[in-house]
C-alpha positions, 0 to 999 in steps of 0.5 A: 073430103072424100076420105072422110067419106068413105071412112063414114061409108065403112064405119056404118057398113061394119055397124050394119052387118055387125062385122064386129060381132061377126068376126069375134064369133068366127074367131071362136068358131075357127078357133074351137074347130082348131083345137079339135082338129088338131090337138097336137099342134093346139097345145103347142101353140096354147100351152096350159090353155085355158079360154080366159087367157084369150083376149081379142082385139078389134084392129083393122077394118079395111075395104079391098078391091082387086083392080081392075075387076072392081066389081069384086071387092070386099071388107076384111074385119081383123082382130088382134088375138093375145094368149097370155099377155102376149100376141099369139094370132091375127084373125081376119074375116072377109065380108062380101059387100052385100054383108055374106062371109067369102073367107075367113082366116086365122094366122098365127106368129 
């Protein structure tokens, strides 16, 4: 029962503050910074890029707490990036419960 609870209580948290959106938009504007700020280590990671061979996937919504000081928690969105047909990255943004962005980050394999 309480599972279900706090499964419901995350579902309309991520509805609210539109983490969904939020994180896709954070992932193009990470991204985008990415290939400006370094063009040499871009192409290796995105050879022949081109923007349609990007595809996203939402794939993790949790709710974290560092114990025991749990007055510091937070929800991290994730998304699943593909390059090519094949997995390229994981970006993850870190949201404070009352909806601001603490963190974010883009990790690739």
């Amino acid at each position: 029962m309480w599972d279900k609870l706090v499964i419901d209580w995350i579902t309309n948290w991520i509805r609210e503050h539109k983490a969904e959106e939020r994180s896709i938009e954070g992932f193009w504007n990470y991204f985008n910074s990415y290939r400006d700020e370094y063009p040499e280590e871009f192409t290796a990671d995105f050879p022949d890029y081109r923007p349609e061979y990007i595809e996203i996937y939402p794939c993790k919504a949790s709710l974290t707490m560092n114990w025991p000081s749990e007055d510091y928690s937070h929800i991290v969105f994730e998304l699943r990036i593909r390059y090519k047909n094949r997995h390229a990255a994981i970006y993850k943004m870190v949201f404070n419960l009352d909806g601001t962005v603490e963190d974010d980050k883009l990790t690739f394999d």
